[in-house]
N, C-alpha and C positions, 0 to 999 in steps of 0.2 A: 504494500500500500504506500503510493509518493502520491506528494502530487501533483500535476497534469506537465508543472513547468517544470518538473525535475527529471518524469516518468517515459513525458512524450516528447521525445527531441528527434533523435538521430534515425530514420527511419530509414534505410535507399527502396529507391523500386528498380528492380532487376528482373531480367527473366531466367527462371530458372525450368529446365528440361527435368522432369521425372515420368519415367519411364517412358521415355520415348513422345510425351505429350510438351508441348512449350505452352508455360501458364506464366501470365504476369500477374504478377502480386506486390504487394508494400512488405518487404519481410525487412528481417534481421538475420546477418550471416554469421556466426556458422550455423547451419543447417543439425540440427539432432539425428545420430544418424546406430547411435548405441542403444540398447535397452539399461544400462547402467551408465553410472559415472568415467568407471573401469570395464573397458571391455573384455578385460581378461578375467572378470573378478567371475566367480561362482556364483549367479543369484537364482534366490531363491523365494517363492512366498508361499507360507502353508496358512490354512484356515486355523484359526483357534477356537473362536467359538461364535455361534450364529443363533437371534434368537427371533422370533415374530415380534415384530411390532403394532400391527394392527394386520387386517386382509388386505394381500398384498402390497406389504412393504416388509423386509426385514433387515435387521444389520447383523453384517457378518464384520467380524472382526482380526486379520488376517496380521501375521506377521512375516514382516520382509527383509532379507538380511543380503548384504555383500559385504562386498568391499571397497574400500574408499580412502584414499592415499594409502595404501601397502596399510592399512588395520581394517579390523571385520567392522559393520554396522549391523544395527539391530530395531528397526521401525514398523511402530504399530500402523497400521495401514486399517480406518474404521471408513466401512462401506454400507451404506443403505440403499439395497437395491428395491424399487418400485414397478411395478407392475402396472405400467399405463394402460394397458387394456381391462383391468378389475376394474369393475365398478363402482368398487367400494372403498376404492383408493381415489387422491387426486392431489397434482403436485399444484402451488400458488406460489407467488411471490409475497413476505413477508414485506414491510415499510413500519423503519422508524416506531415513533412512539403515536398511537393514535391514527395509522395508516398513513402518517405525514413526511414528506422531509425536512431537513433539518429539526429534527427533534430524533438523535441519534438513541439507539436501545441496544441492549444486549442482544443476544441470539435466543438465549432463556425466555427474556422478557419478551420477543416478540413472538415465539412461540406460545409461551404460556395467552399473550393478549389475545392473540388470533384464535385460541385453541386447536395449533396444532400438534400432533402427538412425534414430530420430531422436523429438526430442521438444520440449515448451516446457513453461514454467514454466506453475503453474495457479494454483489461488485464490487470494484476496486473506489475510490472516493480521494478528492483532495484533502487530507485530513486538515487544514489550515481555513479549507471554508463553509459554511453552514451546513451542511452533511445532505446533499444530492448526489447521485450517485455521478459515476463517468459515461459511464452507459446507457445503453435506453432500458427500459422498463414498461412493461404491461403486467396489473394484476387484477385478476376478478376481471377481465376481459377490459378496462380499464388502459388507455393509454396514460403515463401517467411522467415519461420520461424519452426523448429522444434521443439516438447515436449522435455524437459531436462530429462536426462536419471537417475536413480537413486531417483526418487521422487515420491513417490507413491499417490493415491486419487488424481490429478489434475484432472479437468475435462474440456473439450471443449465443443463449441457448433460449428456445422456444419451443409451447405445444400448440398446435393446431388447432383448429376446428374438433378435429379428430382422433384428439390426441397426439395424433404422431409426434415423436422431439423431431426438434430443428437445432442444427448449429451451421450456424453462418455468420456472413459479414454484413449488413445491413447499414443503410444510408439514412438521411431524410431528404426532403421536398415540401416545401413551405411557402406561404405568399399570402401576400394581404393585398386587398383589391379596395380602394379608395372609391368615391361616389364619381370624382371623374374620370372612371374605369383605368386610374395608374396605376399600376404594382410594385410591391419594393418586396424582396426573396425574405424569407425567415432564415434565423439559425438555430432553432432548434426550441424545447421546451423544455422548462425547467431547468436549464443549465450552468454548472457554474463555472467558476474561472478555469481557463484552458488554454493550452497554447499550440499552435498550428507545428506537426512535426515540420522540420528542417533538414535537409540535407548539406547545409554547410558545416555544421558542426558545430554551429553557432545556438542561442534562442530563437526557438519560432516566434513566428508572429502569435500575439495575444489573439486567445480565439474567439473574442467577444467585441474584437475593432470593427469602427462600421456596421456592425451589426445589430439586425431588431430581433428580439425574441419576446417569447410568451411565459407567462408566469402562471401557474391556475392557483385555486387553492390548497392544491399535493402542498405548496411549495410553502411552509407554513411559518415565515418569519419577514420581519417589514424590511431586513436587509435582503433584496435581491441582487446578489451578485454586485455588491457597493464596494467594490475592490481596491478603491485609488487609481486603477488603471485607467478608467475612461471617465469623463462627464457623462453624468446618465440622463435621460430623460424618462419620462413616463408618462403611456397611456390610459386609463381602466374604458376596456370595453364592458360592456352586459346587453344581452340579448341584440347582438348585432350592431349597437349604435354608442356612440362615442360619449364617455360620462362625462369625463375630465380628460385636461393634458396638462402636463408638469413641463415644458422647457428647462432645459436643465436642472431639474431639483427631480423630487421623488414625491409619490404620492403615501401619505405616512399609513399606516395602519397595513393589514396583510389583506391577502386577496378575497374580495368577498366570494362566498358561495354564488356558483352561476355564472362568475363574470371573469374576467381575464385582464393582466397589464401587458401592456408592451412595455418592455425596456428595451429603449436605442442610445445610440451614442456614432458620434463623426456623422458619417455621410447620411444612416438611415435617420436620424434627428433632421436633419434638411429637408427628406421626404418630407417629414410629418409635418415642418415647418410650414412647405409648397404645399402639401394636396390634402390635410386633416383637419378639421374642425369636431368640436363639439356640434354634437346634434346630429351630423353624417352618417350614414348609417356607412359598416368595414365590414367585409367579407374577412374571414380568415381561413384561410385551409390548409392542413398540413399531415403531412404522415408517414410512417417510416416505409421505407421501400427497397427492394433489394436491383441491383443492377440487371442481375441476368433474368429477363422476363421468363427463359426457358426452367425457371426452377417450379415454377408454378406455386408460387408465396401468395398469402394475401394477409399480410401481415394484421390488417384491419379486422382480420376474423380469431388473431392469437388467441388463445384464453391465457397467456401468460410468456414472460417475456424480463430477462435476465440480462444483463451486458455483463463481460469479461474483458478477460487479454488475447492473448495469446492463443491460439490452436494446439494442442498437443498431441491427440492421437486422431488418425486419419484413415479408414480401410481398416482396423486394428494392430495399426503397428502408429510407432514414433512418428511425427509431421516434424514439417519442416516448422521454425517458429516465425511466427508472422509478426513480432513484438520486439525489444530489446528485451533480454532476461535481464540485464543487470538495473534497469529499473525498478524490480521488486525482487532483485536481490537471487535472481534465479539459480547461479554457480553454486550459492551458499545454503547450509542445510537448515532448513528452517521447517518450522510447519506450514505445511499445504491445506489448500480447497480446490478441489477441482468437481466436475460434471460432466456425465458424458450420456452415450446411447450405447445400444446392443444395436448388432449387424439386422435385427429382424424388428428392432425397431418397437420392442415390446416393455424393455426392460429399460431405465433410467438408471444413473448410478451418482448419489453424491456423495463424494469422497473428501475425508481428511486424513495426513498423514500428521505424525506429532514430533513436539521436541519438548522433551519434557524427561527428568528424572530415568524415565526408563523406557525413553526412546529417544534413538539421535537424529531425528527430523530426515530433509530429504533436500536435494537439490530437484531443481527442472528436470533435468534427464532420468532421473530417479523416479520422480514421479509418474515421467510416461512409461516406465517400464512397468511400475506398479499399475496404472490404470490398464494397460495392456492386459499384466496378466490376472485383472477382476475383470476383464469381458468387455471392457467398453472398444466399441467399434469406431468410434466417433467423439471425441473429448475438448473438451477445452479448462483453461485454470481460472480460478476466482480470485478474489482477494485472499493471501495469507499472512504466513508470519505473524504477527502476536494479534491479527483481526482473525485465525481458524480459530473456529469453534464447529462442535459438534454435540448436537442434546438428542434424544432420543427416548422415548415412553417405556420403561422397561416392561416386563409381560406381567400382566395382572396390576400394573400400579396406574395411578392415575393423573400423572405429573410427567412433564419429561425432565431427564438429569443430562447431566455432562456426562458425554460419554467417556472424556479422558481428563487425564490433567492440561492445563495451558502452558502456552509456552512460555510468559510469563506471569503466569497464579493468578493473575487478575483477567476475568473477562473485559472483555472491549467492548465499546456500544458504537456499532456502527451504523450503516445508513439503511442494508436493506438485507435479506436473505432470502432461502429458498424454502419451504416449508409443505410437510406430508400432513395430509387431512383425510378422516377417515369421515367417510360417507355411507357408512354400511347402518341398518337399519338397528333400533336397540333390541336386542334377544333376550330372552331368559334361558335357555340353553346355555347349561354351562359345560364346557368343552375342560377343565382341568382346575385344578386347586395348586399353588405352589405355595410349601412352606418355607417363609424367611426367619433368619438369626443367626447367633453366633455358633461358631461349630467345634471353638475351641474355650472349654471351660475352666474357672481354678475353684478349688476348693472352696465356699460358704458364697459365692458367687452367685449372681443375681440376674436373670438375664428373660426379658418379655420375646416371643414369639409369638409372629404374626403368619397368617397364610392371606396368601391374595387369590380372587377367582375371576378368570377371564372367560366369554363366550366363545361363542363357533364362529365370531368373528378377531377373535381376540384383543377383543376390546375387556377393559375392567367390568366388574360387575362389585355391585353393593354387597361386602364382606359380612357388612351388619345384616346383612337380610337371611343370609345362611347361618345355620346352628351347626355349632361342632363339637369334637369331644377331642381334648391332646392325652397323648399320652406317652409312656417310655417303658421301655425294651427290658429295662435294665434297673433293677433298685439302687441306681446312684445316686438320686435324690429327688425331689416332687413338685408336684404340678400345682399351684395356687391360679385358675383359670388359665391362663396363657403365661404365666409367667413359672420357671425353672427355676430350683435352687439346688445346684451341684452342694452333693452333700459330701461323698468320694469319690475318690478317681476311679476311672474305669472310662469304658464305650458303652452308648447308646444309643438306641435310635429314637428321635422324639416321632409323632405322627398325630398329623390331624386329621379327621375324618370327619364324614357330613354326608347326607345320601344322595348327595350328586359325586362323591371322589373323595381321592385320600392324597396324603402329599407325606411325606417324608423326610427327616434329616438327620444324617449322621453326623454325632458331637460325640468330642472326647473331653474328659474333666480331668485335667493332668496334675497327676501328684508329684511328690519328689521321686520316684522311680521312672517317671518320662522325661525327665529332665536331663539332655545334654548338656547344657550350656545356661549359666544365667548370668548377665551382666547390669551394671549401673552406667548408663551413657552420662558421660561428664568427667573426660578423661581432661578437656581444654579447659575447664573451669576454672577461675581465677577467685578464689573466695575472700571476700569482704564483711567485714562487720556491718550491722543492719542491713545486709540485701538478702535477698530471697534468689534462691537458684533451683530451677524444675529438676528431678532427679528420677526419669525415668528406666525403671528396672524391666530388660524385654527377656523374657527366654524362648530358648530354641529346645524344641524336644527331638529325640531322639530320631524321627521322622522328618525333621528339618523345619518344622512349622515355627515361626515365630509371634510373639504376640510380648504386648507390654502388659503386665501383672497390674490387676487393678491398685490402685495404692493404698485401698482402705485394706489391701492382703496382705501388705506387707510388713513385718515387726522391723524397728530399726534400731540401730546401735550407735553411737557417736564416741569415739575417743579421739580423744588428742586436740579437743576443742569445742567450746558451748554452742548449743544453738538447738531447734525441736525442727523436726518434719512432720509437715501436715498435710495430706491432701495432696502426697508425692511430692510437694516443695519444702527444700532445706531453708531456715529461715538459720544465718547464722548470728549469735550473739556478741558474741566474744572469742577471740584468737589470741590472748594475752597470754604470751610465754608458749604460745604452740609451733612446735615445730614438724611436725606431721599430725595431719588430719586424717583419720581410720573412719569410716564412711560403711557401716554394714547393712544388708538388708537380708532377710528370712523369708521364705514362703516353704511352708509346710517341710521345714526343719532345714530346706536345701539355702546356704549360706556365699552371698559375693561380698566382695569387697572394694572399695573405689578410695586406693592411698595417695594423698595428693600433699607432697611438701608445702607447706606454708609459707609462702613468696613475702615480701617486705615490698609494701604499695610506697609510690612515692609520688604525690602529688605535683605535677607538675605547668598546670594550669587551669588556674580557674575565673581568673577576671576578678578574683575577689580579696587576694593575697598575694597570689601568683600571677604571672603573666611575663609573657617578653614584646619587644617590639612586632607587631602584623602588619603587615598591607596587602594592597589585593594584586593581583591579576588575573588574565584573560589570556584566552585563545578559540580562535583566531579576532585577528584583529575588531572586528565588524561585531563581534559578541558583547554584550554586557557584565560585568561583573561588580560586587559593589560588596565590602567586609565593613561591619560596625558592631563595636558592642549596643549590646541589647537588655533588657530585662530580660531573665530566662521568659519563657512563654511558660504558660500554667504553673508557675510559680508567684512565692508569696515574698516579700521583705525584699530588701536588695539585693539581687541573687543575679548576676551577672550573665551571659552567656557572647559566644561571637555569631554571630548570624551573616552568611555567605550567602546572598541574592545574586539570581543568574538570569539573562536574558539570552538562550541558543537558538531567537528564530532568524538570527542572520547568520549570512557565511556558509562555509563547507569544510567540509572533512571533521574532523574529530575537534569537540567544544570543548572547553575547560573553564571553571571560577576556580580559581587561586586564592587561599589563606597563604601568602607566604611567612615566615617566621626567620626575623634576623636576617633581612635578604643582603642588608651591607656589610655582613659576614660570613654572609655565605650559608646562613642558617642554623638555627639552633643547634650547639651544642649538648651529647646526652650523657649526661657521668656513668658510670659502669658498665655492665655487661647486662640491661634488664633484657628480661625473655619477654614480658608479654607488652604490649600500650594499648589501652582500655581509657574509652571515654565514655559521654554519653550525649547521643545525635537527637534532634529534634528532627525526626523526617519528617518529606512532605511527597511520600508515596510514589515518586515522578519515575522509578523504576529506574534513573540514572546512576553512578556507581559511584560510593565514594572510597578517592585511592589518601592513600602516605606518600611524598615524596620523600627514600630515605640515602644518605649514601653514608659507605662505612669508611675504614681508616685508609683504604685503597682508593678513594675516590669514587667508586663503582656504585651506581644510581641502581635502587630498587624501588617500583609502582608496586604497592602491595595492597592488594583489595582490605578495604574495611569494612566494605558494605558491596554487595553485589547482588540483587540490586538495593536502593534504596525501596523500599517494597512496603513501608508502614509509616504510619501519621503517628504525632506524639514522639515522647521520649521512649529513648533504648540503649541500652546499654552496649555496646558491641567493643569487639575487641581484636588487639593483632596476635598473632601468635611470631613472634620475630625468627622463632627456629625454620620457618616454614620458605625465609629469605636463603637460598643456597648459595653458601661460599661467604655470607656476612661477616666480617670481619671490625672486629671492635677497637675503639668509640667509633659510635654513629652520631650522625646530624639530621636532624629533623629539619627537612628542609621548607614542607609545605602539606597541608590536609586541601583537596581538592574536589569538584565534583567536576564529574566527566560523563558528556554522551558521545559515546564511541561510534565510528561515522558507518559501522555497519547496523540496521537495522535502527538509524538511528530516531526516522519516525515513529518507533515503536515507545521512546520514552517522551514526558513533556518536556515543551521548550524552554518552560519558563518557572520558576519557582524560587525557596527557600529553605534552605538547613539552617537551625544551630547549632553549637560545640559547643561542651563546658565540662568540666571537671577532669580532663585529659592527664592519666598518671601512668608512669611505669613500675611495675612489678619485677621486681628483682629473686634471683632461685632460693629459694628456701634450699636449708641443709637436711637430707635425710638423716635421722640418726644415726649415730657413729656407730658400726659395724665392733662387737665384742672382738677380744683379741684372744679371747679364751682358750685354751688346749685341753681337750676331756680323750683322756686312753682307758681302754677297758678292757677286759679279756673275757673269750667265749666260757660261761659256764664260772666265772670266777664275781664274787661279791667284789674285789677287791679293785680299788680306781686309782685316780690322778686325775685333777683340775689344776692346771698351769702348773703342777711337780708336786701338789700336795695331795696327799694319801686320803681320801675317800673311802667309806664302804656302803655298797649300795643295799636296798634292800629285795633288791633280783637281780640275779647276774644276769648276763646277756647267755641267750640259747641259737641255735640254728635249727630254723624248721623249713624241712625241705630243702634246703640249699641255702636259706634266705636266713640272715641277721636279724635279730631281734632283739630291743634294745629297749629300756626301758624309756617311756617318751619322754614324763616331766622331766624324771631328773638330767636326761640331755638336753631340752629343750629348755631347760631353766637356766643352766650351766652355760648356754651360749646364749642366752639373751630375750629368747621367744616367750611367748606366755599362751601356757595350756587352762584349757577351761574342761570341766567335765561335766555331761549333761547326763544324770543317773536315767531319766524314764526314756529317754531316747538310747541310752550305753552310747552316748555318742563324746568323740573328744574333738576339740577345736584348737589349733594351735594357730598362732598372731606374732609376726613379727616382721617389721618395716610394713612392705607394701605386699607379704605374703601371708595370707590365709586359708588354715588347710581344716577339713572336714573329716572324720574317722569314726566309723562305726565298728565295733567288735565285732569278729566273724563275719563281716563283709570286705571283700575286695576289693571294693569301691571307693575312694576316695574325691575330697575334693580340694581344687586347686584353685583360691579365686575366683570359681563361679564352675571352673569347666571339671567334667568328671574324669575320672582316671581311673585305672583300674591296676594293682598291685598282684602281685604270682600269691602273696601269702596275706589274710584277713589279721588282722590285730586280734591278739589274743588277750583272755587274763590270766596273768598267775601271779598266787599269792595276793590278789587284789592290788594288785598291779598292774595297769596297761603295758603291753607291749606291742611295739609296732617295727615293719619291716624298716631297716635302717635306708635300705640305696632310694629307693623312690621317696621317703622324707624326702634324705639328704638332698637329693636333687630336685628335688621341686622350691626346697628352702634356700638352697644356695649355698650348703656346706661343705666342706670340704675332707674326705673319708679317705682314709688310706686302713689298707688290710693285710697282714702279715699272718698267711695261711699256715707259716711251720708256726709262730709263736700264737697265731690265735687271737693278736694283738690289734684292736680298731684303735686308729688315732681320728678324733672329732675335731673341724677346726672352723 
């Protein structure tokens, strides 16, 4: 998504020969002529899963993988194929907010408003002006939008009379007819700023010079196309005769119902000057048209009508591109929209490909390989990159959702889309039951189940209207109406029933014996007195499933410094005199740990006490930048903050506002060696990125993300981690905190906004405690010891069971520094020391190591009411150091 003046320039018209046919077109060379980016790469796309959406529509959800620069990719590829011959389907175009433009909406919102049960974003738009599309548009049989004249390779997508799609190039033809039979050409309806492509490499001409257009009331805002670029004038027609005329000025208020404005400007304002009056009655005619009469178009009978770019699949292979890709970014992998047909002309396809967490988006050429291989015979692209979206009515629900993540977490409200409407009559016939919830339970867990019912249309039906009865498999725990309460671990199958069907679901309620792995995410945490830090605990079972442990499951522990967790968050109090922080959590006995040295915060700016000299700058020139202290925002008393205002709607290539710091020195100086810099930003959501400019005692300049993106409103605490700088070499200089829109994608973030800064400190390495220096020798079968040469006697010698050492635990674990705990009703023992914690139950094999499980040749025994446990897996998971003397028998512990 650019827009017009950035998007549509460089166009040549050449003739190009395929297959033996010579066809002139307005393309872009090079010509697409690979189904991947790599042609050598392996590609691939398999179905993953495919579900009904309503009759005759469904989305199948496909994953597509190659290769791309010499590494594999991995993209979800989500398709909703339509069946334009059901009758009980039908594709519309979706408009804005209230069927209007410029009153831009989400793809949700306009789905949800229209009531359709799925849809995607559609034409490309100038994002800079009132939100009309580029392209024409018909919906509800409704002309509502014309193709811009002057721009060659656009392509629409279209249904007929009769359904059939259409994808083609399409024109307009326009004309106003004065009372003394003089005519002056239209440019089109509803259109906004544009510029005429160019062949010199140059700006085209503005595509609104000299020209008159029409405005109805689609066009729902009193700015019509008020761009600065021309003197406007303005008409209002209604019901054929002339209300008013504006000379040079506008006529205020929005279009009434009924009646229509001219906006001119240059030559057609002279028209109107010469041949218009109030009272005259004006013919107006106009409509979109295709050049080659042998297609058999009658555009005027569409029931619906879309604009795009670019052409991509042609015959069912790759087309040649009739656009520039690099206007929206084509090379580069982004998420897609595209639309296409089937060779028989039955089947509709709107496609989105993603970039998001757990997919790497796609380029142009990418795309048409994908479209190829879901069936489209005939395709073209939509608007993408951070305007894809795709929602979709899942089966039995009554809402449509996103079907995936976005590319950048926030929907877009754009100007128009495409949208599936189901026309099928209401049934009582119900064709299935599907039960929802979770599948993965913990212990005294809590969790409501719902089933959904769709008909023989697979449309939803009224849940409440049906009675049912839930139940389970298995006495793990009981049914209070729909809601579960895992009592013990085990598998069950929950099931709903009713005398139209039954549905199904398999849940496990995992105990600590499913338990592979548990961990505490909060390994980067920087702990501070009065702040609050989320600490959630996820585990993985033995089957690979993961899930985060509800918080109210989890018992917790705190050593090595104050503070309470509540509700999964560490609130800490106090860190006086701590120099590691022991962080435990429990879930039904199974024990992690999260040891994190206690750093020494050093304040090092805050406007209030602190501070060095700032100033601002900018890039590129033509940008805005502006640095002032500020009252922090949503704060109380004098509380200082620096507030960095940017203005990126001018210029090119990559934007920047500058906080510089000590620039007549070359920038701040930073004492020691800190690991982390933590401030706290005032975002303002714009999805721009805020970096550090740092360089270390080499001179060598590191851009380190602090925020990527700036993604949230309000205060937030973020932070650097300086390890993550390769090759850093210490003292460093702070040279500057910045915000940056990077010049790819770079319409995707706003132009214009405001962060603040304030309480900016570094973190310096806390010391882990000093490692004992201790020496512990012991003999197999002998009471008799030594701790660093002094004589000992235990009270169990050490034995050999099976091959394996056995060693009494406290008394070595004591003697080198660890501390053991024993839990009588569990026989379980706990040994802590540094950032290692170990888990031991008598006569189990199983250990645990910080969260993850292990498994030992020999279980801990007792004797004499003595734990004993296998010495080599301790030692090695602890960190000790064992040496064995097989003729004397002699273990040395270090």
């Amino acid at each position: 998504m650019k827009p017009f003046n950035k998007l549509l320039q460089t166009v040549l018209v050449t003739t190009i020969t395929i297959t033996g046919v010579s066809t002139s077109y307005g393309i872009i060379l090079p010509a697409s002529t690979a189904y991947a980016a790599d042609p050598q790469a392996t590609t691939t796309m398999n179905i993953v899963s495919q579900e009904p959406i309503t009759a005759g529509a469904i989305l199948k959800k496909y994953r597509w993988q190659s290769i791309r620069s010499k590494k594999p990719v991995s993209v979800q590829v989500n398709v909703i194929e339509v069946d334009v011959t059901n009758p009980n389907v039908k594709l519309d175009v979706m408009t804005g907010t209230g069927g209007q433009f410029a009153k831009r909406n989400t793809t949700s919102g306009m789905v949800k408003e229209t009531g359709a049960v799925a849809g995607i974003n559609g034409d490309f738009y100038n994002t800079q002006a009132e939100g009309a599309p580029d392209g024409p548009q018909i919906a509800g049989g409704k002309l509502m939008a014309t193709p811009p004249i002057g721009l060659a390779g656009l392509y629409s997508f279209a249904l007929d009379k009769n359904n059939r799609p259409i994808i083609d190039s399409f024109s307009f033809r326009g004309s106003v007819t004065a009372k003394d039979g003089s005519t002056f050409p239209l440019g089109g309806v509803n259109k906004t700023s544009y510029w005429y492509d160019d062949n010199n490499g140059v700006d085209g001409q503005y595509g609104l010079l000299d020209g008159m257009f029409v405005y109805t009331s689609d066009f729902a805002t009193e700015s019509r196309t008020n761009d600065g670029q021309v003197v406007p004038s303005e008409i209002l027609v209604k019901d054929g005769i002339i209300q008013q005329i504006a000379i040079d000025s506008v006529i205020p208020g929005l279009v009434p119902q009924g009646a229509i404005i001219l906006k001119t400007n240059g030559k057609a304002t002279e028209y109107v000057k010469q041949h218009l009056k109030v009272g005259d009655p004006l013919k107006v005619d106009y409509a979109i048209v295709h050049e080659d009469a042998s297609r058999g178009y009658d555009p005027s009978t569409f029931k619906m009508m879309i604009g795009g770019q670019t052409l991509l699949v042609l015959d069912g292979k790759p087309s040649i591109f009739t656009r520039d890709l690099n206007g929206f970014s084509g090379y580069s992998a982004v998420s897609r929209t595209a639309i296409g047909y089937s060779q028989d002309s039955k089947t509709v396809y709107l496609i989105t490909a993603d970039l998001n967490g757990d997919s790497d988006g796609m380029t142009i050429p990418e795309l048409q390989d994908a479209m190829v291989r879901a069936g489209v015979w005939k395709g073209m692209v939509l608007d993408g990159g951070g305007s894809t979206t795709m929602v979709s009515r899942p089966l039995g629900e009554t809402s449509a959702q996103l079907t995936a993540k976005l590319q950048n977490g926030v929907e877009r409200r754009v100007v128009n889309g495409v949208g599936v409407y189901s026309t099928a009559p209401k049934s009582t016939v119900v064709k299935g039951l599907l039960a929802r919830g979770a599948t993965m339970l913990f212990i005294g867990e809590k969790s409501a189940y719902q089933f959904k019912a769709y008909d023989e249309y697979y449309n939803p039906m009224d849940a409440g209207a049906i009675t049912t009865q839930w139940s389970s498999s298995q006495p793990i725990g009981t049914f209070a109406g729909n809601e579960f309460t895992a009592t013990k671990p085990g598998t069950t199958q929950l099931s709903v029933s009713s005398g139209q069907g039954q549905a199904s679901l398999d849940v496990q309620v995992i105990g600590r014996n499913d338990i592979a792995g548990m961990s505490i995410r909060g390994s980067n945490l920087i702990l501070s007195e009065n702040e609050t830090f989320r600490l959630p605990v996820t585990v993985t079972t033995k089957s690979g499933q993961k899930r985060e442990v509800p918080s109210e499951l989890i018992n917790w522990e705190l050593k090595g410094f104050k503070g309470e967790v509540k509700d999964g968050a560490l609130t800490v109090t106090s860190l006086s005199g701590s120099t590691l922080a022991q962080i435990i959590a429990r879930y039904d006995g199974y024990s992690t740990m999260l040891a994190l040295p206690v750093g020494q915060e050093r304040m090092w700016y805050n406007l209030d006490g602190k501070a060095t000299m700032t100033t601002s700058d900018k890039a590129p020139a033509e940008t805005t930048a502006r640095v002032q202290i500020v009252q922090a925002p949503e704060t109380t008393g004098a509380n200082n903050a620096l507030e960095i205002a940017y203005d990126f709607s001018k210029g090119t290539g990559t934007k920047a506002a500058y906080a510089l710091f000590n620039q007549t020195e070359g920038g701040a100086k930073i004492d020691g060696t800190p690991e982390y810099m933590k401030l706290k930003v005032y975002g303002d959501n714009s999805l721009n990125w805020l970096r550090a400019l740092i360089t270390d005692a080499n001179g060598k300049e590191y851009r380190l993300d602090l925020a990527n993106p700036i993604n949230w409103s309000g205060w937030k605490t973020v932070s650097l981690d300086l390890s993550e700088a390769s090759g850093l070499k210490y003292p460093i200089t702070l040279k500057s905190i910045y915000v940056a829109n990077p010049e790819q994608n770079q319409d995707e973030r706003a132009s214009t906004g405001k962060i603040a800064l304030d309480d900016i400190a570094f973190v310096y390495p806390g010391q882990m405690p000093a490692a004992t220096n201790n020496q512990v020798k012991l003999t197999i079968n002998n009471r008799k010891g030594s701790i660093n040469g002094k004589a000992v006697t235990l009270e169990q010698a050490p034995i050999i069971i099976n091959g394996n050492t056995m060693i009494p635990v406290r008394f070595a674990a004591e003697a080198l520094g660890a501390n053991v705990e024993w839990e009588p009703n569990e026989r379980k023992v706990t040994i802590t020391r540094g950032t290692k914690l170990i888990d031991l139950w008598i006569d189990s094999p199983d250990l645990l190591v910080n969260g993850g499980r292990v498994t030992a040749e020999v279980a801990p025994v007792i004797r004499n009411n003595l734990t004993l446990v296998p010495l080599r897996i301790i030692a090695e998971n602890m960190g000790w150091k064992v040496e064995w003397d097989p003729k004397s028998q002699n273990v040395n512990l270090q």
